[in-house]
C-alpha positions as CSV (number, residue, x, y, z in Angstrom):
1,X,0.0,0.0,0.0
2,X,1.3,3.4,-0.6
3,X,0.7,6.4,0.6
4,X,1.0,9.6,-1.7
5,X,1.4,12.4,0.6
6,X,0.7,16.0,-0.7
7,X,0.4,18.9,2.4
8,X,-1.0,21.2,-0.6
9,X,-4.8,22.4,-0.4
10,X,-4.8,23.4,-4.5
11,X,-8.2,25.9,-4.7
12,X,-9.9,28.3,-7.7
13,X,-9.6,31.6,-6.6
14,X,-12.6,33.7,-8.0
15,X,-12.4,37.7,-8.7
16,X,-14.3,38.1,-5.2
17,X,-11.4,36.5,-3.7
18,X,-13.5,33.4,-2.3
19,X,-11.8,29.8,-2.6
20,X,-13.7,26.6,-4.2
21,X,-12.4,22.9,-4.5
22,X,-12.4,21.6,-8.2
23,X,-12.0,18.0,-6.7
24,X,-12.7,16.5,-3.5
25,X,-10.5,16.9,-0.4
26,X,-8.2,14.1,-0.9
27,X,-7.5,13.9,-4.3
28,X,-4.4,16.1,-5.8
29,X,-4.1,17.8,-9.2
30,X,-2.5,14.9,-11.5
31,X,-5.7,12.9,-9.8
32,X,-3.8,10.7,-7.4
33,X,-5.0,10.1,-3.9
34,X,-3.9,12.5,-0.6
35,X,-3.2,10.3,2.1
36,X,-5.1,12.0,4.8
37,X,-3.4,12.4,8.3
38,X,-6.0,14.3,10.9
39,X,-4.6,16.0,14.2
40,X,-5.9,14.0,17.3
41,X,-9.4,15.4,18.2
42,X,-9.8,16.8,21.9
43,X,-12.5,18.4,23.5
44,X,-15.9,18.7,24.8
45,X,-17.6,17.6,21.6
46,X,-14.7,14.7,20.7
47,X,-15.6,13.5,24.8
48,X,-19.6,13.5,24.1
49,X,-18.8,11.5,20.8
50,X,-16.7,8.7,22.6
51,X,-19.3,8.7,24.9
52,X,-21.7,7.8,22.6
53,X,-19.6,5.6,20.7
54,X,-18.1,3.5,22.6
55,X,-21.4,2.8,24.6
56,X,-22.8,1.7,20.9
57,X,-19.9,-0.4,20.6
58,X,-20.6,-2.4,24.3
59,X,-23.9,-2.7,23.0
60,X,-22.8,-4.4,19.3
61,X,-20.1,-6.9,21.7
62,X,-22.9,-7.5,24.7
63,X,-25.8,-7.9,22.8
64,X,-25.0,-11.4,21.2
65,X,-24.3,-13.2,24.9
66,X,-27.6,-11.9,26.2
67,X,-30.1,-14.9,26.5
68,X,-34.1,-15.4,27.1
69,X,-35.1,-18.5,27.4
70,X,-32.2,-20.4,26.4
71,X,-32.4,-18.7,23.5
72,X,-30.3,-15.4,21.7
73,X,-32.3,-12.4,22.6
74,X,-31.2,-10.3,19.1
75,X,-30.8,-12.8,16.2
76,X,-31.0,-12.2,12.7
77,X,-30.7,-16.0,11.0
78,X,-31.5,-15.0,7.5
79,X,-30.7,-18.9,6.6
80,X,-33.4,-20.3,9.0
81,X,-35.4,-17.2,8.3
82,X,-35.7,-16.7,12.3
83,X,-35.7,-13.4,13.6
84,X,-35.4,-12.9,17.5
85,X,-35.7,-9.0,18.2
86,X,-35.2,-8.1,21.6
87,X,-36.4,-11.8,23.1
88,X,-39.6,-12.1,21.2
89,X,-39.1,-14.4,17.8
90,X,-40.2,-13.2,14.3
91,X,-41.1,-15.0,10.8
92,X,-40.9,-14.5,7.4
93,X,-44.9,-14.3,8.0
94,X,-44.6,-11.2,9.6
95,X,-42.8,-9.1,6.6
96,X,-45.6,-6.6,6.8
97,X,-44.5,-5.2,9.8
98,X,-41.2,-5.3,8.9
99,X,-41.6,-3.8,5.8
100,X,-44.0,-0.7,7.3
101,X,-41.2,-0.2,10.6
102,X,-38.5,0.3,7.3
103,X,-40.3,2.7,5.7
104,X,-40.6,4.4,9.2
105,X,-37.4,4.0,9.3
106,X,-36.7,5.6,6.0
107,X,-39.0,8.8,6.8
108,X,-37.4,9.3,9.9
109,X,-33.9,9.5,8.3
110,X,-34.7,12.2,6.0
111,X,-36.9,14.1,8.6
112,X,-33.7,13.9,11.0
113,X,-31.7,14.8,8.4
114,X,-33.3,17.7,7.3
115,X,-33.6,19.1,10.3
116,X,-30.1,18.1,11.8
117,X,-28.2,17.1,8.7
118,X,-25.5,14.2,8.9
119,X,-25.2,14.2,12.7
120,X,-26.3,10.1,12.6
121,X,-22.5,9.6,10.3
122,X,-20.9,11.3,12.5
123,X,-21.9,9.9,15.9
124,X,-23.6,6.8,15.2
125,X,-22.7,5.6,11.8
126,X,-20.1,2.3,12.2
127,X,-17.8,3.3,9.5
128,X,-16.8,6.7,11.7
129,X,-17.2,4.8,15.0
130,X,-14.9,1.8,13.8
131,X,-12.4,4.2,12.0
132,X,-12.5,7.2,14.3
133,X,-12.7,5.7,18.0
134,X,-11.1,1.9,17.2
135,X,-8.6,1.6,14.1
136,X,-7.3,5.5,14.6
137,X,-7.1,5.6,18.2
138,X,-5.1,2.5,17.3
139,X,-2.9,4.1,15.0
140,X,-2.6,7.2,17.2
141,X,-0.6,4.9,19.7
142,X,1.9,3.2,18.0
143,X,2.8,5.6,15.2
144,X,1.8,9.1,17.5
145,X,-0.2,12.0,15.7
146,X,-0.3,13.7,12.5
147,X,3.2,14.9,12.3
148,X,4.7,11.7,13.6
149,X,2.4,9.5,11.1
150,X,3.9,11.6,7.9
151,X,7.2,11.5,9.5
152,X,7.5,7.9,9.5
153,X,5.6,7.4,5.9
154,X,8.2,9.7,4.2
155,X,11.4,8.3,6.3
156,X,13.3,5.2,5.0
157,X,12.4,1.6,5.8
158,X,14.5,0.3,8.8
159,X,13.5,-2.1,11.6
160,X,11.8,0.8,14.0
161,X,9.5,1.5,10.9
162,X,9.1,-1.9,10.1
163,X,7.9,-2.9,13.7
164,X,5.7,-0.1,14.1
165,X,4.0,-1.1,10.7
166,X,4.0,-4.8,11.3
167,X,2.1,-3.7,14.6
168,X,-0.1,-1.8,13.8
169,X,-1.6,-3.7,10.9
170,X,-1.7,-7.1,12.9
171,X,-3.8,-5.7,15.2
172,X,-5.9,-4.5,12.5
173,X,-6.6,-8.0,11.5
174,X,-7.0,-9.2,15.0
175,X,-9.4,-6.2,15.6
176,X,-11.4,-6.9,11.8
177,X,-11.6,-10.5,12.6
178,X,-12.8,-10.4,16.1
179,X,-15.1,-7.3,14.6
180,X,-16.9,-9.9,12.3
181,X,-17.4,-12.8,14.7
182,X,-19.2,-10.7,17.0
183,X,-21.2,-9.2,13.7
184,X,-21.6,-13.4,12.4
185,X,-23.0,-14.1,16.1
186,X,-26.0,-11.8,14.7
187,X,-26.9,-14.7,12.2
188,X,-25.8,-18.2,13.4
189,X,-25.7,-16.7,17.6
190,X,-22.6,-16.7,19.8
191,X,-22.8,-20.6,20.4
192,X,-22.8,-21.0,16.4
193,X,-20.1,-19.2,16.0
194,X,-17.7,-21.0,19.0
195,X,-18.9,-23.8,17.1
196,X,-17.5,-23.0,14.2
197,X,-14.0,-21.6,15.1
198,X,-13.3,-23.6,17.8
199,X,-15.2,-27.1,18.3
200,X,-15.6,-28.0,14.8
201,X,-14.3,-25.7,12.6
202,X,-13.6,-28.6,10.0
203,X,-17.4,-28.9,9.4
204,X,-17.5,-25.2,9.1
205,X,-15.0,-24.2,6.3
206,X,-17.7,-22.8,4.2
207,X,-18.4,-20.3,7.1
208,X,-14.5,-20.0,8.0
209,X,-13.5,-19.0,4.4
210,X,-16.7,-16.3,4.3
211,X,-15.8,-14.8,7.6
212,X,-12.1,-14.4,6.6
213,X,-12.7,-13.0,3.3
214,X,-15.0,-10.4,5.1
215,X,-12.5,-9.8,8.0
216,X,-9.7,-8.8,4.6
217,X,-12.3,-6.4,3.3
218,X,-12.7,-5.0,6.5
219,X,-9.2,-4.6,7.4
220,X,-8.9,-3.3,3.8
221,X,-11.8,-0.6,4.2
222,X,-10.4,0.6,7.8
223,X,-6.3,0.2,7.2
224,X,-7.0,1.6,3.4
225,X,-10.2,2.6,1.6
226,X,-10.8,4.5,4.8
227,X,-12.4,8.4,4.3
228,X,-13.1,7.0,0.6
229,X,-16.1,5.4,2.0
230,X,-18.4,7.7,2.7
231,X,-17.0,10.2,-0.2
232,X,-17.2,7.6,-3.2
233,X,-19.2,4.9,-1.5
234,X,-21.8,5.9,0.5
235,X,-25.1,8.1,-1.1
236,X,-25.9,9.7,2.0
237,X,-23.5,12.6,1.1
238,X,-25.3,13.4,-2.2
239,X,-28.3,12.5,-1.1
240,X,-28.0,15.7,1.6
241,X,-27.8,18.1,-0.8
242,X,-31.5,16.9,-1.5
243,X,-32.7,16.5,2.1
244,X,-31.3,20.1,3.7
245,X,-32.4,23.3,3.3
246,X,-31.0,26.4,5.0
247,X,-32.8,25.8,8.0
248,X,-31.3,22.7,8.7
249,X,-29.0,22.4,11.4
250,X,-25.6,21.1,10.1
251,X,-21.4,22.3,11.4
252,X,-21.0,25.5,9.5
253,X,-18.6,28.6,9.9
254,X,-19.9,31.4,11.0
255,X,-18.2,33.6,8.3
256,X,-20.5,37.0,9.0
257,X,-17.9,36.8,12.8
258,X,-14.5,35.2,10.8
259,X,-14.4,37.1,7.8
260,X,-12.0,38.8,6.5
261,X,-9.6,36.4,8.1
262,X,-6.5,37.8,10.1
263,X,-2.9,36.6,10.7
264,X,-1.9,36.7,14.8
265,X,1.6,37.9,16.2
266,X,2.0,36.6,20.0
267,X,4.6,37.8,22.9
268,X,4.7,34.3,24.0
269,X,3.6,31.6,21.3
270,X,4.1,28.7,22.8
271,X,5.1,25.0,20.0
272,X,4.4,21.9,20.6
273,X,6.3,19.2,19.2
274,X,4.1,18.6,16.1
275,X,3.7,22.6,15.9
276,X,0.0,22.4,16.1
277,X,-0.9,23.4,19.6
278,X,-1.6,27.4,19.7
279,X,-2.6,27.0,23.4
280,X,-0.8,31.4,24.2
281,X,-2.5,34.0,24.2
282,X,-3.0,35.7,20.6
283,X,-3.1,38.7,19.4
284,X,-4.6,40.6,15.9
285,X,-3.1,42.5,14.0
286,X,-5.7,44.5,12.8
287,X,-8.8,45.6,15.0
288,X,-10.5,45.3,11.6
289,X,-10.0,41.8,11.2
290,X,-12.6,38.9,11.6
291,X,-12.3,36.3,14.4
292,X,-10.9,33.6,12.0
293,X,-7.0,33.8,11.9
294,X,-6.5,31.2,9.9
295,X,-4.6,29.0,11.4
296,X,-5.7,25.9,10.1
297,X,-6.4,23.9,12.9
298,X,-10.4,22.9,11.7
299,X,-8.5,22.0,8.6
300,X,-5.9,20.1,10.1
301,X,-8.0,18.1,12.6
302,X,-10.7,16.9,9.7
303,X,-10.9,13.1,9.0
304,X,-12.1,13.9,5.4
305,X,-9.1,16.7,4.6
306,X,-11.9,18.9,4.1
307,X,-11.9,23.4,4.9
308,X,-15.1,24.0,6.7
309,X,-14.6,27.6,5.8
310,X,-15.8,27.0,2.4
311,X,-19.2,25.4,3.1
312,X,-20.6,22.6,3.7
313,X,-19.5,19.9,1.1
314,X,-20.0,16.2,0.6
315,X,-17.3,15.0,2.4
316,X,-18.4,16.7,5.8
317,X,-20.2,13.8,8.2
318,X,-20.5,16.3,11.1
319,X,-17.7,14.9,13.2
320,X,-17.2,18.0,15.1
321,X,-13.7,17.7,14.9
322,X,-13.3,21.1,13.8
323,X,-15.4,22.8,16.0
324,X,-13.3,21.4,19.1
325,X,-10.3,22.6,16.9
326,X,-11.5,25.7,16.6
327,X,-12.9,26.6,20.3
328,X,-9.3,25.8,21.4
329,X,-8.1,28.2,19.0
330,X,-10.5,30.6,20.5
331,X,-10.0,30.6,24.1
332,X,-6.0,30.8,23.2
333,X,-6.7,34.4,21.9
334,X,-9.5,35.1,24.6
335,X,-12.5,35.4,21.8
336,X,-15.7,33.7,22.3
337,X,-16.5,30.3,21.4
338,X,-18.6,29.1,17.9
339,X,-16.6,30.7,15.1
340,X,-17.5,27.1,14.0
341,X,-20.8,25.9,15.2
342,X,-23.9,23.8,15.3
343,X,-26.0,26.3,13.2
344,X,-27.9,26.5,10.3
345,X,-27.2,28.7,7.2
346,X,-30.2,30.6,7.9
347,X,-29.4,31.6,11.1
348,X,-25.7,32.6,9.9
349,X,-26.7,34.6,7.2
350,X,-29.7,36.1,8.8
351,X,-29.8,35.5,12.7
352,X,-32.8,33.6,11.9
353,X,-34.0,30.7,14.8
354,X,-34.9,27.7,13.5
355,X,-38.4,27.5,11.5
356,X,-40.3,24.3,11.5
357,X,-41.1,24.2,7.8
358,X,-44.1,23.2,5.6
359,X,-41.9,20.5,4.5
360,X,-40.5,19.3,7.7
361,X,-44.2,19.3,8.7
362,X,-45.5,16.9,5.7
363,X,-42.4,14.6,6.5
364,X,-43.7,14.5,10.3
365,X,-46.9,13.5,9.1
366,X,-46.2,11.0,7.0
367,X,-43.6,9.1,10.1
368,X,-46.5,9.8,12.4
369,X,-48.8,8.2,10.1
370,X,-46.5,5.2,9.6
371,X,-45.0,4.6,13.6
372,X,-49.0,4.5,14.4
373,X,-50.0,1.7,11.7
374,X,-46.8,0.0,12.9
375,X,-47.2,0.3,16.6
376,X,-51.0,-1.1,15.8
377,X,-49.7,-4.0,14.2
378,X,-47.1,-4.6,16.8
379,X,-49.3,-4.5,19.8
380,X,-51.9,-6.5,17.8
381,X,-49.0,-9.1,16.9
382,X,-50.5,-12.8,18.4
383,X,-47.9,-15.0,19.6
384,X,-49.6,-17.7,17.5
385,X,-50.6,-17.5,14.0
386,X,-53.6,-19.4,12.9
387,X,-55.1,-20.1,9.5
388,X,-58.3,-22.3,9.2
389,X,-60.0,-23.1,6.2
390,X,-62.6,-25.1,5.1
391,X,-61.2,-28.9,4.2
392,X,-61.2,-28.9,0.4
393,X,-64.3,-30.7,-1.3
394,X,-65.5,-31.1,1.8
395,X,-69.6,-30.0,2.7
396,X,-71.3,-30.4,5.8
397,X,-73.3,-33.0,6.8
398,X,-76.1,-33.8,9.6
399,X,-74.9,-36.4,12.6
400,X,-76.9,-38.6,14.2
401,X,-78.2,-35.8,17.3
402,X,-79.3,-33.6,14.4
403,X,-76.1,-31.0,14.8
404,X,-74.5,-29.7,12.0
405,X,-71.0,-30.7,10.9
406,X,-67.3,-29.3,9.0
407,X,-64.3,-29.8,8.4
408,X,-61.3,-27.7,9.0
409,X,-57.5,-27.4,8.1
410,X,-56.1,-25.4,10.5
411,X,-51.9,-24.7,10.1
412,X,-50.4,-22.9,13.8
413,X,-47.6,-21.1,14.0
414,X,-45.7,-20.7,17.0
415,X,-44.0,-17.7,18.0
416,X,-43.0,-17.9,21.6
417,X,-40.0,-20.2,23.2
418,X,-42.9,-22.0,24.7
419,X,-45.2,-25.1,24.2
420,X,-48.4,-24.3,23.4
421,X,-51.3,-26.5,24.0
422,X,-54.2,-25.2,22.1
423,X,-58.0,-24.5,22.6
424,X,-60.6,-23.7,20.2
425,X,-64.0,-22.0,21.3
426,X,-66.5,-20.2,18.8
427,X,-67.6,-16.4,19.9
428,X,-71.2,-17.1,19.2
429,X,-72.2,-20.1,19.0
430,X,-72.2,-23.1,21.3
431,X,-70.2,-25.1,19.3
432,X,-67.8,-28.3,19.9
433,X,-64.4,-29.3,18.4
434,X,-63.2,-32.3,17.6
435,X,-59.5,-32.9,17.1
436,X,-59.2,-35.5,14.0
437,X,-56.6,-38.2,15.0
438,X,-55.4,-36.2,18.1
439,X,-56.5,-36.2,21.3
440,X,-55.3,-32.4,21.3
441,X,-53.2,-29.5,19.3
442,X,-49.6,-29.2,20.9
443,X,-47.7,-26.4,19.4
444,X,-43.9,-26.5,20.2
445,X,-42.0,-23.6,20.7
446,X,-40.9,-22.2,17.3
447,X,-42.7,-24.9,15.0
448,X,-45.5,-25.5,12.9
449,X,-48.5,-27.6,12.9
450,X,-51.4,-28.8,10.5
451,X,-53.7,-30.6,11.7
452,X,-57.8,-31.4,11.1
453,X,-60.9,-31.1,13.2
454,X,-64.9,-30.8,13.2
455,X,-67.3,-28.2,13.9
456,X,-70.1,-28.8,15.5
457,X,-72.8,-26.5,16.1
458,X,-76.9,-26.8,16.8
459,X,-78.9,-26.5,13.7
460,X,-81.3,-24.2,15.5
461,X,-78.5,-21.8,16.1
462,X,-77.7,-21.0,11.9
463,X,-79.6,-18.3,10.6
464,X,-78.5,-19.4,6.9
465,X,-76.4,-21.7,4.5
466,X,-73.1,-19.6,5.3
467,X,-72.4,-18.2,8.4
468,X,-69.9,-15.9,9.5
469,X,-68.3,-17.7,12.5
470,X,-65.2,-16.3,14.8
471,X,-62.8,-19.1,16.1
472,X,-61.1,-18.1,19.2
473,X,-58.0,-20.1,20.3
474,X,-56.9,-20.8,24.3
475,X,-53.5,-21.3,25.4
476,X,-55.0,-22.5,28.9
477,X,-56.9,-19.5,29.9
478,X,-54.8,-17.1,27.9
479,X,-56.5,-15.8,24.1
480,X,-53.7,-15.8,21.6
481,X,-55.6,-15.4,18.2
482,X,-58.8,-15.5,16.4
483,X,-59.7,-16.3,13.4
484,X,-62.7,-15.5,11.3
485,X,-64.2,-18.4,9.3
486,X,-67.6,-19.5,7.3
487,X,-69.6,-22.2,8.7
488,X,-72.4,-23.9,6.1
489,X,-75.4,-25.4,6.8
490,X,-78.5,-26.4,5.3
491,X,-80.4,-22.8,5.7
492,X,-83.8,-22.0,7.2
């Protein structure tokens, strides 16, 4: 792997004197690739985000040794089609919710993003959590920061460089591999997976070879491929240029304060060893000058290479790198906080508070709309599913106490981790059951069952040669479905 390194930020400089990129932020002039080499974050924003990150992260390793029942309580086995969300078990049968919770899901992505931008890849997405608070932080310690890392790509190859290489990307592998156990424990559960790599991983080579060749493309993605991912890979940066408005709420630079941007002399500047640390107290040279004295720190600290001062761009995914950046820079040179912000472009521009827009207000709607149907359907979701029909071919026939008689198929699903032993009693009429060839319906946990029975109901009680009937069905003294039939009979 190499790494072209190029420290220049090539621009077109209009009449006005404003700056715009011609290419994205990590590609040069001849069109090669700019290794990008961030400062180490730090600060109030950077603490929030590891915060939030690394208590997603106990929740992706935790999650697969949690049990219920004996059983994974968050599975996704696409091969058995099983689903087990949060302890309670889901089938292929139940789609429809599925498929109306993803739309819901959908709406709510570009209702949040308009109103808050890309704040979900930048604090929740897994390619910015991996990279930014695993693999870097990684990196961070064995090769050091920015300065160090460019140091060591542009020196000669000798055993300290070697080492710190060889290091580095071993745990990388160990990190990927590990990384995609824990994610394969989502599909075959944490026992399937022990299974596999350690009790008999010679019946599992199928599953061994998959997991490896996804580990590679992971270590590939985080050790290479890297920002690339969400500028080339990932539609959710184009797709924002759709989804936000100037209302929306995304890290801008507040260039009405910064501009026109002013170099600083100090008494007393004080250099860190990478030269990147303007922790004295600053100075302008010119009263008339705007907060911003470009000192490149928002640049310097951005995992995408990008310049926040020249507007929001594709590339951004909100990590508020910058803005910590920039509020050191601030208190070194006693101004106030937010030259770089939470904000919208609106309210930079303008002053202007957030507005809740006709827009945003249709795209509420519409995720209100779908949360209710779904929450309807989940509450209403039975533990059993039950589908009776009439026995093909079959009529109904008189018995020998002058009752009326049919025939049912009835196919149960179970959807609980527990035996069911199944009742059937009609809503209004006195009618009996009669299990054919069973002396009665035992559902086991997560199977299904077919099985036939008769219907018997008082003549005296039908109103006409088809009536509606309602079949209710008893786990002990517990309803778990019903299920709406038509009963014949000979008519008035």
């Amino acid at each position: 792997m190499t790494e072209n390194i190029d420290d220049s930020n090539d621009k077109l400089i209009t009449e006005t004197g404003v700056s715009y990129r011609d290419r994205v932020s990590n590609i040069d002039t001849s069109g090669k690739r700019i290794w990008i080499y961030p400062t180490k974050p730090s600060g109030r924003f950077h603490r929030a985000r590891l915060f939030v990150g690394f208590s997603l992260l106990a929740v992706f390793f935790i999650l697969p040794f949690i049990k219920y029942k004996g059983q994974p309580y968050f599975l996704i086995d696409v091969i058995d089609r099983k689903f087990i969300l949060f302890g309670s078990i889901w089938f292929p049968h139940d789609f429809y919710i599925f498929a109306i919770g993803f739309l819901s899901f959908a709406v709510f992505v570009v209702l949040f993003t308009a109103i808050f931008g890309r704040i979900f890849c930048g604090w929740a997405c897994p390619q910015t959590i991996f990279m930014e608070l695993v693999f870097r932080k990684i990196e961070y310690f064995i090769e050091g920061n920015a300065n160090k890392q460019k140091s060591l790509a542009k020196s000669p190859w000798n055993l300290s460089k070697t080492l710190r290489k060889m290091i580095k990307h071993l745990f990388f592998i160990a990190i990927a591999f590990i990384v995609n156990s824990v994610l394969l424990s989502y599909i075959l559960s944490i026992d399937g997976v022990y299974n596999m790599l350690f009790v008999n991983p010679s019946g599992y080579l199928a599953g061994i070879v998959a997991l490896s060749v996804v580990s590679l493309a992971m270590y590939i993605n985080y050790s290479w491929f890297r920002e690339q991912a969400c500028t080339f890979v990932c539609p959710y940066g184009r797709l924002q240029s759709v989804l936000l408005d100037k209302n929306s709420i995304i890290v801008a630079y507040d260039d009405k304060r910064g501009e026109p941007r002013g170099k600083v002399k100090g008494e007393k500047r004080k250099k860190s060893s990478e030269s990147e640390n303007h922790n004295s107290q600053l100075t302008i040279n010119n009263s008339e000058k705007g907060d911003c004295i470009d000192c490149g720190a928002c640049v310097r600290v951005c995992p995408t290479g990008i310049d926040i001062r020249n507007g929001l761009q594709l590339e951004c995914v909100n990590c508020t790198a910058c803005i910590d950046a920039c509020d050191s820079i601030m208190d070194s040179i006693n101004k106030p906080r937010g030259l770089i912000k939470y904000s919208s472009i609106s309210n930079i521009e303008n002053r202007q508070k957030f507005r809740f827009t006709p827009r945003l207000a249709f795209y509420s709607i519409i995720l209100v709309a779908l949360l209710s149907v779904f929450f309807i359907f989940l509450i209403s979701r039975s533990p059993v599913e039950a589908t009776i029909l009439r026995a093909k071919g079959s009529t109904f026939f008189i018995n020998e106490k002058g009752n009326v008689v049919n025939i049912y198929t009835v196919k149960l699903i179970n959807k609980s981790f527990d035996n069911m032993d199944i009742k059937f009693v009609t809503e209004d009429f006195s009618g009996k059951f009669k299990i054919i060839g069973k002396d009665k319906l035992v559902v086991k946990a997560e199977e299904m069952l077919e099985g036939t029975f008769l219907l018997e109901i008082p003549r005296k009680e039908l109103k006409s040669s088809k009536n509606k009937i309602k079949i209710l069905l008893f786990n002990g003294k517990d309803k778990v479905d019903s299920e709406k039939t038509i009963f014949s009979g000979p008519g008035i």
